[in-house]
N, C-alpha and C positions, 0 to 999 in steps of 0.2 A: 205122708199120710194122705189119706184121700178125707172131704169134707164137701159135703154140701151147702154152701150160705144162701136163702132164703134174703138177704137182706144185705145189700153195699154199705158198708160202713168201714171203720174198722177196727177190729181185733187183737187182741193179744193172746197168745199161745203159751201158756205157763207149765213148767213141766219140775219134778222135783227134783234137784241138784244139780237147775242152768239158769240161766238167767232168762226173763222173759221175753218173748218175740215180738214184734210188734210188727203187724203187717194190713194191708187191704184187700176189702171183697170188694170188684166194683163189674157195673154191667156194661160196661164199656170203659176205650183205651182211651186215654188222654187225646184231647183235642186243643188244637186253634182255634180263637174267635176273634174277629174281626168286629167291634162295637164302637158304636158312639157313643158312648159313656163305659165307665171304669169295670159296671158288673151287668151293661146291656146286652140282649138277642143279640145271632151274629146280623149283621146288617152290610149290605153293599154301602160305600162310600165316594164321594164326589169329591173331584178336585177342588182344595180347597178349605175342604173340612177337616177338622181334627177330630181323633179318633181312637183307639187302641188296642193293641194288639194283646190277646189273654192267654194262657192255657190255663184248661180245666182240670188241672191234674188229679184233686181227692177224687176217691180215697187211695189211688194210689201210692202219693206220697205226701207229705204234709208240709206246709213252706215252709218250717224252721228247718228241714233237712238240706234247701237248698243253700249251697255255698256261691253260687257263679250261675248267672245265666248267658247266654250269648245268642243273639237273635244277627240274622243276617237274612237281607231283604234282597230282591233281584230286581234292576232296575226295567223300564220299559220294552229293552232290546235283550230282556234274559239275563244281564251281566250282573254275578254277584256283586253288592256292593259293599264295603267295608266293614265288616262282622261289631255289631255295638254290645260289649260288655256292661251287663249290671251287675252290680252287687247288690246285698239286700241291706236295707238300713236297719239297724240293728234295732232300733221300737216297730218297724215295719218290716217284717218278714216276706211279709208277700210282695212285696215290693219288685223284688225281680221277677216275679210272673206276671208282669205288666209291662207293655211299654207303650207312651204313648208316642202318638206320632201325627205331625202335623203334615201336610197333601199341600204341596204348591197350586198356585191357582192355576198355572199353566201345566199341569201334567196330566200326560196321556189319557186318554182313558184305556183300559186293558186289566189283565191279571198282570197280579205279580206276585210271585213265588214267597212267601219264607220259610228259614230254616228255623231250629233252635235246637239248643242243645240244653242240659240243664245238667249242672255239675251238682254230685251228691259224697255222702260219702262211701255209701252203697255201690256207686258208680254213676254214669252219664246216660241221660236217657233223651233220644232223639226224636224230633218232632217236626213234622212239614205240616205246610199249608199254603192258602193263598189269601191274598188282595185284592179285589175286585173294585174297580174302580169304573165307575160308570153313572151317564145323569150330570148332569150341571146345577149348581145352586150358586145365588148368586153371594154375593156378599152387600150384609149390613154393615153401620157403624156404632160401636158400643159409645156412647156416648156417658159420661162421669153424671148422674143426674144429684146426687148427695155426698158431699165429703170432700179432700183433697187428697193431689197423691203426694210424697210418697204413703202409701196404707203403713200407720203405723203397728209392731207389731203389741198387742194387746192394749190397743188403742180403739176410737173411735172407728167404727164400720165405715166402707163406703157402699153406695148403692148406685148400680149401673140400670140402662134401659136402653132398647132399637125404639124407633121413633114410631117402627111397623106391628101391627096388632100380628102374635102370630098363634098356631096351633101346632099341638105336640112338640114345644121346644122342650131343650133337654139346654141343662147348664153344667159346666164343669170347671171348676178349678184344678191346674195342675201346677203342683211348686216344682222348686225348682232341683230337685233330687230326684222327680219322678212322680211324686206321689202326688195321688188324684183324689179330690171329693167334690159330690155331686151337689148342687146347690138345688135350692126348691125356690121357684119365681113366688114373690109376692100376689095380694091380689089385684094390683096398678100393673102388673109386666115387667116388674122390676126385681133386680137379685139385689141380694145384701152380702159383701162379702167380710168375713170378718177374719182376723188372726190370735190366737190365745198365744199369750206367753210362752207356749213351750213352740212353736215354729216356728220354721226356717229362715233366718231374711235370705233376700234375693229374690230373682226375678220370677214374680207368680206371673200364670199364661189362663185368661180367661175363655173359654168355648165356648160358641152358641150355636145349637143345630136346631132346624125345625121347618118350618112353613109354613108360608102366609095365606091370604086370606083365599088367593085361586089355587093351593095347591100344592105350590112351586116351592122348589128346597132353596133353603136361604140359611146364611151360616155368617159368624163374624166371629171374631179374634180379638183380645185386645191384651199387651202388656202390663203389669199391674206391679211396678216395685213396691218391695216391701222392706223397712226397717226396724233394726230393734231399736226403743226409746231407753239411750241412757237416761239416769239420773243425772240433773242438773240442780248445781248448787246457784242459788241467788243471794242476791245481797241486797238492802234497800235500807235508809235513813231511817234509826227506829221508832224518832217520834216526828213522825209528816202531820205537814200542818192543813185541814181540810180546805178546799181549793186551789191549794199551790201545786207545781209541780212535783211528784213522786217518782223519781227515778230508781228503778230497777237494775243493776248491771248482775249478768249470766259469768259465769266463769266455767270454761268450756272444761267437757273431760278430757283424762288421758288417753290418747289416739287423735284426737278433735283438731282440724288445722283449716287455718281462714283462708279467706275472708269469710268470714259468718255470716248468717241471717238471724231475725230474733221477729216475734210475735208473742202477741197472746194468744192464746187457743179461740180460734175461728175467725181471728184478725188477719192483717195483712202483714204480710213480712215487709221487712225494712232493716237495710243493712248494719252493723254492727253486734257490739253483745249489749250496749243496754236501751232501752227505751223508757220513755215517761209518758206517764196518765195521771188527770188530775186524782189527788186523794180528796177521798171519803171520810166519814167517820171511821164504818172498818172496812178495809181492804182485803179480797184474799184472789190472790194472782195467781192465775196458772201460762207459761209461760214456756212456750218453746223456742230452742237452738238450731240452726241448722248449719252445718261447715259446708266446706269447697263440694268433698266426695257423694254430701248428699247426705250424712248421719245427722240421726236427730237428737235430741236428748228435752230433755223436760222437766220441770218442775213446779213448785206452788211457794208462793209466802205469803206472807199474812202481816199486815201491819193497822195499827189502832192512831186515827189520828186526834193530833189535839183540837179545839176549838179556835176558829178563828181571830177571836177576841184575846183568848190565850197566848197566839203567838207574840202578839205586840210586845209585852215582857219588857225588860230592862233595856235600857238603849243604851248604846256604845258611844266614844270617840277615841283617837288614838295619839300617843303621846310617846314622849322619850324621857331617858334621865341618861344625862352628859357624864354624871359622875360613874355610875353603874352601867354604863354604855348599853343601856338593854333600850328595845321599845317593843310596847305593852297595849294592849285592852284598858284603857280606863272608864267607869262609867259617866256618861255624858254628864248626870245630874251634879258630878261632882265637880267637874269641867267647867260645866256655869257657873257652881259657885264661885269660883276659883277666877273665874273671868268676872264675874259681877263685884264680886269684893276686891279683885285687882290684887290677889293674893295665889299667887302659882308659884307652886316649891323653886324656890332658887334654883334648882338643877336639870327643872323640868324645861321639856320645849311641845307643843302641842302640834302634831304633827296635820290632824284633823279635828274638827271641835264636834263632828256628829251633827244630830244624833243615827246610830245607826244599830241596826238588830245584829244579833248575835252571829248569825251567818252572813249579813252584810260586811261585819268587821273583818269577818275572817276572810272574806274574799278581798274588801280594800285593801288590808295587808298585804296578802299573798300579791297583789298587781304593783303595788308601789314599793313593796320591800321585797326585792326578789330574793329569791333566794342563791345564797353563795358558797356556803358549808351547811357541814351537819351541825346540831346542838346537841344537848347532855341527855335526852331522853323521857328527860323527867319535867321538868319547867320548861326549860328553852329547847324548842321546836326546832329552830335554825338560826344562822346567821347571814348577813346582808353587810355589802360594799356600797352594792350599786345602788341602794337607794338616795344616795347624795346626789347623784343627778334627778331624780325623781321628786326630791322636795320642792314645797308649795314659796312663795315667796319671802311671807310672814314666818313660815317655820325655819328656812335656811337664815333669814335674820335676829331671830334665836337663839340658833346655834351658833352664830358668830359674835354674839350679845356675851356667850357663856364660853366662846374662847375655846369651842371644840374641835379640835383639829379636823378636817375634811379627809375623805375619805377614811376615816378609820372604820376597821368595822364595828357592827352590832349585832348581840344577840335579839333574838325577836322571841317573844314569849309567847308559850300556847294560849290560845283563843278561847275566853268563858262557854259554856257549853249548858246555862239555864235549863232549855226544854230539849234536850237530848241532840241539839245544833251538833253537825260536825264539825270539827276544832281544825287546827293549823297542822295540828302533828296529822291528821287523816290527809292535808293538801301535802305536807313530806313524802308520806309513805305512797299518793299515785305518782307522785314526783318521779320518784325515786324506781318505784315497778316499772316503767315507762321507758328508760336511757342506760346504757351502759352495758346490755346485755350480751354482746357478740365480742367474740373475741377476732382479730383482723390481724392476718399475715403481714407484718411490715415488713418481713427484709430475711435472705439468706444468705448464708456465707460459704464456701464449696472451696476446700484448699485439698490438692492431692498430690501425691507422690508417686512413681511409677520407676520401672525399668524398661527399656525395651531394646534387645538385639540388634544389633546393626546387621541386616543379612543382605552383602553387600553379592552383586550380579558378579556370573563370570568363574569359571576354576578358580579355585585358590591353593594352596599347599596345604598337609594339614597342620605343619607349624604354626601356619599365621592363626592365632587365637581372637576367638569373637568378643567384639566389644561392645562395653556396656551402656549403651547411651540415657541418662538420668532425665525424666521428662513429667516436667510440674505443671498444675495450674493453681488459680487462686484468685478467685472472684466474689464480688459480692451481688446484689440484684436482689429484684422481689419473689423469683422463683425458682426453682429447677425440676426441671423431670431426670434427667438421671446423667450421672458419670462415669467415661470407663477410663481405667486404668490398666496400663499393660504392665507384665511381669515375663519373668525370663522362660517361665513356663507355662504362663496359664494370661488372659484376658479375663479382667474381674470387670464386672460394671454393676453396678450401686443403682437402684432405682429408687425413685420416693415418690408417695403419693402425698401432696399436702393441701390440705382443701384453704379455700382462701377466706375462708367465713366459719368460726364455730360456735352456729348460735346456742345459746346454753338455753335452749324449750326442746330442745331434741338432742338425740346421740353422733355421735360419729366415729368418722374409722382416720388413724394416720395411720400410715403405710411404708415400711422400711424393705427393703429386699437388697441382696448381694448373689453375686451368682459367676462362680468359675468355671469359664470354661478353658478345659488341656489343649494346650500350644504344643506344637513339634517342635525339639530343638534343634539349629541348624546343622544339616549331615556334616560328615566327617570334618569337624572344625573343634579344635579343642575349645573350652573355655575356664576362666581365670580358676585359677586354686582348685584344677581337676574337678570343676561342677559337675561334666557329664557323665563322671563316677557315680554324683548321687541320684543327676537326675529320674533315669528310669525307673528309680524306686520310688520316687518321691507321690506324695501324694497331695491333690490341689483341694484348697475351701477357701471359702468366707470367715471371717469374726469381726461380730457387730458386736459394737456395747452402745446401747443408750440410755443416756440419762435427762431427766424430768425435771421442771424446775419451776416451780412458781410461786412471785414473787410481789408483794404489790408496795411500789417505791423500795426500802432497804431491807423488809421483812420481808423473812422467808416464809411461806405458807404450805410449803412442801417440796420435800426433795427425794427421789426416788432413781433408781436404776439398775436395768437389766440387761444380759448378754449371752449370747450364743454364739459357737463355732461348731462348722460340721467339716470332713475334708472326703474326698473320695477319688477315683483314678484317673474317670475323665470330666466328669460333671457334676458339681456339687452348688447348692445354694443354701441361704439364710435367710429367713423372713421373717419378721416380727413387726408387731402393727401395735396401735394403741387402741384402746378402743373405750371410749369416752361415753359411761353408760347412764342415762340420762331417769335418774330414779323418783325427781319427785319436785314439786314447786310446793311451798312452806310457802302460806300465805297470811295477810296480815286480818284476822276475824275482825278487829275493830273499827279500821277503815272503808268508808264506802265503798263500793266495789271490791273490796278483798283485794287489795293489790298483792302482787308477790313482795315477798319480803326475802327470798332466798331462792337460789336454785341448786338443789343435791345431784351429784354425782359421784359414781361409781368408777374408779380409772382403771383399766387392765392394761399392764404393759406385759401382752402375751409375745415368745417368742414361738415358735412353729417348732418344736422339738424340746422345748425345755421347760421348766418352772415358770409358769407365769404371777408377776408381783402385782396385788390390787390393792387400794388405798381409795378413801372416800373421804369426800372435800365439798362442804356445801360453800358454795361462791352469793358475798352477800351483795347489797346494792352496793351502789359508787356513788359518790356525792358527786353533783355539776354542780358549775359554777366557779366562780374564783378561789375558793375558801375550799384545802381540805379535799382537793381532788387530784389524789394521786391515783395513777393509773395501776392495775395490774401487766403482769407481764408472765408468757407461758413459755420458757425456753426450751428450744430442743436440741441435746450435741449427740450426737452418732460418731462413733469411731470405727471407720472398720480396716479391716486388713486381708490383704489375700496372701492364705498361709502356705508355703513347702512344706510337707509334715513326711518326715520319712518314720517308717515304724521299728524302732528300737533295735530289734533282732537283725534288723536286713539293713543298718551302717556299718556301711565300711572298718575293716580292725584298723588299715591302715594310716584312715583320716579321722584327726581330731574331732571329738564328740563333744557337740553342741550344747550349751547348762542350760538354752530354753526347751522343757521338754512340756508336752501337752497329754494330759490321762484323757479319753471318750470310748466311753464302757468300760471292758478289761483291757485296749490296747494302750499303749504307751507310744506315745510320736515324738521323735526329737526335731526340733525345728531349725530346719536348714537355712542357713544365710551366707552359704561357700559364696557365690555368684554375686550376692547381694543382697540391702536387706529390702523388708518385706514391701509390697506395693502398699498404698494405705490413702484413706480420704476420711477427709472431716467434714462434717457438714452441721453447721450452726442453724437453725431454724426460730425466729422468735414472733410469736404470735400477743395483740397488745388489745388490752380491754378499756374502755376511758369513757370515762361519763362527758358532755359536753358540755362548751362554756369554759372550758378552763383555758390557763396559757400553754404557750408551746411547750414541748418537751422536747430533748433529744433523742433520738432513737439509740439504743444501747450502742456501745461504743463496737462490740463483736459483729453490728449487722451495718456501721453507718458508713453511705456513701454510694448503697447500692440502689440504681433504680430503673435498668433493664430487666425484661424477664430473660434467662441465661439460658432454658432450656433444655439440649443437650450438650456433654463438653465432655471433653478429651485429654488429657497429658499430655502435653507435646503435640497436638494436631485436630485435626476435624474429628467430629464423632462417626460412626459409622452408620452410613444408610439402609434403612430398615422396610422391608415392604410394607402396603398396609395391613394394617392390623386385622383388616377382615381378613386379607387372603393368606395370611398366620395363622390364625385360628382354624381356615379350614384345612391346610394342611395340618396343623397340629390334630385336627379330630382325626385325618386318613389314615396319619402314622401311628394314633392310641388305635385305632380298628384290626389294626394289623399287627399290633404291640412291638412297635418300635421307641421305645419309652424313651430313649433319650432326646429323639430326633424330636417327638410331641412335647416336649418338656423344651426343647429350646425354643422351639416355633413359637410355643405359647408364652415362654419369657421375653420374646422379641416383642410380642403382641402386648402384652406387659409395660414393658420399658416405655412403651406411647403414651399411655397413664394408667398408673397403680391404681387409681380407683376405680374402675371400672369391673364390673362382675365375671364379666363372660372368659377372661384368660385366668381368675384364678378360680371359676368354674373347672377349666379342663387340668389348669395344675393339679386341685383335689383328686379326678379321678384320677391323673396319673398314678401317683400316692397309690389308690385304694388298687390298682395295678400294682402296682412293687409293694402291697400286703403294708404298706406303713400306714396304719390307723390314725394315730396321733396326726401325723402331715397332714392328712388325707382329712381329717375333722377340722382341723384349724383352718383349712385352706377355703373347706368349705363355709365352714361360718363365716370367714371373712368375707366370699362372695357374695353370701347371702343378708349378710350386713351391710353390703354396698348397695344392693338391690334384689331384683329377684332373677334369678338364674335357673333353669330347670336343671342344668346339670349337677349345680351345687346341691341343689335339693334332693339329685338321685345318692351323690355321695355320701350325703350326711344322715340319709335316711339308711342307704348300706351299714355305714358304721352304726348308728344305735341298733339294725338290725341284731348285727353281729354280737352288738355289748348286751340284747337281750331284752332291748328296750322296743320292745314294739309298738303298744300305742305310738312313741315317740317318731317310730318307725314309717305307721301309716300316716302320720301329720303331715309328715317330710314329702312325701308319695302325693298327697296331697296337693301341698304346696306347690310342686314340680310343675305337678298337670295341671293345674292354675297359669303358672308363668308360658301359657303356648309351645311347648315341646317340640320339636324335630318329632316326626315318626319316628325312628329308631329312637328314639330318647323318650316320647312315649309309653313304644312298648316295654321299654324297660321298668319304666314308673309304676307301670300298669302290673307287672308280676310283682314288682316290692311290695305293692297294697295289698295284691293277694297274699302273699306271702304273709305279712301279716297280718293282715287280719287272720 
């Protein structure tokens, strides 16, 4: 149809029985501009400045149609340079039709070229222009005139200022996604910049364009981190006494890892989580946190304190009773009496006579009666050995008056608590949050079994039949990275990853792996009971079974265990890891500071192909000291075997059939042992949790005696030398490019076998996986990398797979993620389509 518009805007064309059209009248074709600010004139720009590049597309098109922009710039000499993909933020549409871009101080002056293209669903619409860069300006310095950084987000403002009066300045903030807003200077010369809750942390980039008082273009820059403010929980004594000190202690969030910083709001930082200031009448604290990374969090308390006169209260002294073996709080008043009338319970001994306040007492205890064991929870707070060397003269005379054996112990009773004082049970429970938390690798144990050919040099007949030479080890020590074991057909080796520390404030990964690789059997040489009948049918694998075990002293506190077998023709493996999920610290509310009182976890004992079994176990404090401190213990036994598996159908009629048979899917395997039986390793692993001050223990009887680290080790001989693991990894990348999947899969288990815990080899295992189409391998493999650290290639596979499952948000997360971790180029642009793609 033909139509005359009068007026660029745009239109819909409505017609009866279609759907509506929607389109633009415009009096011109879309353009580039070239501006100093997000929606400025187009203007030349100087090296140095920051600036941005626009198209004017309405009414052509509208931003929400755009899916993809790609802007590609030509440097000084003509030369295209590296095409920069946006996407558009999904609250900010427009977003891709901007890009800024900051001008080094040293570049050229000259044109320079851009392209763009803009992806629709309409299609692609192409766009040139240029960059004029010309004129010199110099550079000022943004200096911070109001606030501190990091800017928090939906926090107090800062306000910046150049020291130079200027005219026509122009301000801009650019986050860190892209998006740009123009700031308006005060009437002093100064900007204020601010963040609301709904934006981005990360790193905001401040601009100043303008000129001073003869002229002349002058421009500055300045960095602006920005954080979000968790919430922060505080804790503080609920009835402070006015004057005295009021300690505050912070209990950092989930994510939060030290060393900390702590302040009031608009104070000085000062290390740890808690700080003191004298109390008020009423108190109301506002209070920030800051970790290692730079996050901040925050909060407020409030506390009412009592009068100074008020605290004086009742006075303490401390005492014993020989008969009931306890020692107690006794009120001092009664103490005198008791001394003045020359009348003290027969049983009693006065350990101090006062007088002292209510939190005085409870601290002289806690110093002279240490603590030894736990107590019943309710009355008795703890108990104490070693306060016998700590007694005063008169009081160990006493006790010897009244015929009390030394060193026995005593329970110690909790501390009166008047005006809201902290008691003895609050000095237990930081006791107690404080020691015992990590669990420590003592000792491993590694016994194996093997077979291995004698394949002796020179012709032989083929009478002479090959022999089976039987080749063990069987060691103990603190560590191991991996063992191999030879078999008559295949070379198995056993890799573990075991970290030497499992603090229980975070999660972790153990790491199991088995891995067969097919051996040749020696040409024309018979072997014992017609083996080489079965061999060529036979098929080689792993079976791991691991079992879980923890134990503290004779009680068990859980027992669990899982197992996989896989076998195939020339190359097969087994992987299964733990994975130690760190769900939550249960703290004690009543206690000063909230100490932890518990740490919750979540255990996965996932196999790489099978059922994985999870179980949840909060781990509570451990008593120190002499009394009542028995340790925990975390065992771990791995059994694995490398299997001959031939397939049901394809044994010999002639040779007797084997009664171990093995079902994986619909086949049936019968397991071959003509030759001999299977190669096999064990490996004992015990990991030991123990609060301090206690006596010695022995190390379990399965790990004692070991106290080299063992390494690598072999049945029967040296282990095999390995290249380094970098120059593995990159062949294993050449061979996945060219989809050589076996040859990449062994490079990368060699790269492996140097240590399980590391990301980057069970990175390229994953993708092998998501290659040979096995999802499940190819998801396990990758979580596990990416639970070791961050990997971009873990990231590309696991984002594949939710692609695939349909999960795309979880998809683009992944994509995300990847391109976060520094990518290869080619591992990039892969990233780079999965985001598209999903999104």
């Amino acid at each position: 149809f033909r139509w005359r518009a009068k007026v660029a805007g745009r239109y819909v064309l409505r017609a009866s029985g279609a759907a509506p059209l929607a389109f633009g009248v415009a009096a011109r074709r879309p353009v580039l501009v070239v501006a100093r600010t997000p929606w400025g004139p187009q203007s030349a720009v100087a090296p140095g400045e920051g600036c941005f590049l626009r198209v004017d597309a309405w009414p052509h098109l509208l931003a929400e149609e755009v899916l993809e922009a790609r802007w590609t710039l030509s440097d000084a000499q003509g030369q295209a340079l590296r095409p920069v993909r946006v996407l558009p933020h999904p609250n900010h549409p427009g977003s891709a039709l901007r890009l800024p871009l900051h001008l080094r101080p040293d570049a050229r002056p000259g044109k320079r070229a851009v392209e763009l293209t803009l992806v629709t669903r309409r299609g692609s619409l192409q766009l040139s222009g240029s960059l004029q860069l010309s004129g010199k300006s110099r550079a000022l310095e943004l200096e911070l005139w109001q606030g501190r950084e990091p800017i928090a987000i939906g926090g107090e403002p800062l306000r910046l200022r150049v020291a130079s009066s200027l005219r026509e300045a122009s301000w801009c903030l650019v986050g860190p996604a892209g998006s740009a807003r123009r700031l308006r200077p005060r009437p002093d010369g100064s900007v204020e910049v601010a963040l609301a809750n709904g934006d981005t942390p990360g790193t905001y980039q401040l601009w100043l364009s303008g000129k001073d008082r003869q002229g002349d273009a002058v421009h500055a820059r300045r960095a602006l981190r920005a954080l979000r403010v968790e919430a922060l929980r505080l804790s503080a004594p609920p009835r402070p006494v006015i004057g005295q000190p009021l300690r505050v202690t912070a209990t950092p969030p989930r994510g939060f890892e030290g060393p900390y910083q702590i302040r009031l709001v608009g104070g000085k930082w000062q290390a740890g989580q808690s700080l003191s200031v004298e109390a008020h009448a009423s108190n109301e604290l506002q209070v920030e946190l800051k970790d290692a990374g730079g996050q901040l969090a925050a909060g407020q308390i409030t506390r009412e304190a009592l009068p100074a006169q008020r605290a004086g209260g009742p006075r303490f002294g401390i005492a014993a009773d020989v008969r009931t073996k306890r020692i107690f709080a006794a009120e001092y008043s009664l103490l005198q009496s008791y001394k003045q009338k020359g009348e003290l319970p027969p049983t009693w001994a006065v350990l101090e006579q006062g007088p002292l306040t209510a939190a005085g007492v409870r601290e002289r205890i806690f110093l002279t009666v240490p603590y030894d064991g736990p107590g019943d929870g309710r009355q008795v707070a703890y108990s104490s050995v070693r306060f016998w060397s700590k007694l005063q003269a008169s009081a160990r005379a006493r006790f010897d008056a009244l015929g009390a054996p030394p060193d026995t112990p005593y329970e110690v009773l909790n501390t009166p608590s008047p005006a809201g004082e902290q008691t003895l049970f609050d000095e237990v429970a930081r006791l107690l949050g404080e020691d015992g938390w990590t669990f420590r690798r003592i000792g491993v144990r590694v016994r194996g079994d093997g077979i291995e050919p004698l394949r002796e040099a020179g012709e032989v007949a083929d009478t002479v039949e090959v022999r089976l030479l039987r080749r063990g080890v069987d060691k103990r020590g603190k560590d191991v990275k991996r063992v191999e074991v030879s078999g008559p057909l295949a070379e198995h080796t056993f890799a573990f990853g075991l970290p030497e520390e499992l603090e229980l404030d975070r999660s972790h990964r153990i790491v199991f792996s088995a891995t067969s690789l097919r051996q040749p059997i020696v040409p024309r040489r018979p072997y014992p009971a017609g083996w080489q009948q079965v061999a060529p049918k036979a098929q080689v694998g792993p079976s791991l079974s691991l079992s879980l075990r923890l134990t503290r002293g004779e009680e068990v506190l859980g027992d669990t265990k899982v197992s996989l077998t896989r076998v195939g023709e020339r190359l097969q493996a087994s992987d299964l890891h733990i994975w130690l999920e760190h769900v939550g610290t249960p703290r004690s509310p009543l206690a000063g500071g909230a100490p932890r009182a518990a740490e919750r976890f979540r255990i996965h004992l996932i196999p790489h192909g099978g059922e994985s079994v999870v179980g949840e176990v909060a781990f509570q404090p451990l008593s120190p000291g002499k009394l009542g401190n028995v340790p925990e213990h975390l065992e771990l036994v791995l059994e694995g075997r490398g299997l001959r598996a031939v397939p049901a159908k394809a044994w010999p009629a002639e040779l007797p059939r084997p009664k171990q048979q093995l079902k994986l899917g619909d086949e049936v395997y019968l397991l071959e042992t003509l030759g001999s039986q299977a190669a096999q390793v064990e490996l004992v692993v015990v990991y030991e949790r123990r609060a301090g001050g206690g006596p010695p223990v022995a190390p379990p009887a399965a790990i004692a005696g070991g106290e080299a680290e063992l390494g690598a080790l072999r049945a029967g001989g040296s282990p095999a030398k390995l290249a380094p693991a970098e120059k593995l990894l990159e062949a294993a990348n050449a061979d996945l490019a060219k989809q050589r999947l076996d040859a990449a899969e062994v490079a990368a288990r060699q790269a492996m076998f140097q240590d399980a815990l590391q990301p980057a080899p069970w990175g390229l295992l994953s993708d092998v996986a998501l290659s040979r189409r096995d999802l499940v391998i190819a998801e396990r493999r990758a979580l596990l990398a990416l639970g070791l650290g961050e990997d971009a290639r873990a990231a590309l596979v696991l984002g594949r797979v939710r692609f695939l499952q349909g999960r795309f948000e979880e998809a683009a997360e992944a994509a995300r993620r990847g391109l976060a971790a520094k990518p290869t180029k080619a591992l990039a642009s892969r990233l780079e389509a999965l985001q598209l793609e999903a999104q």
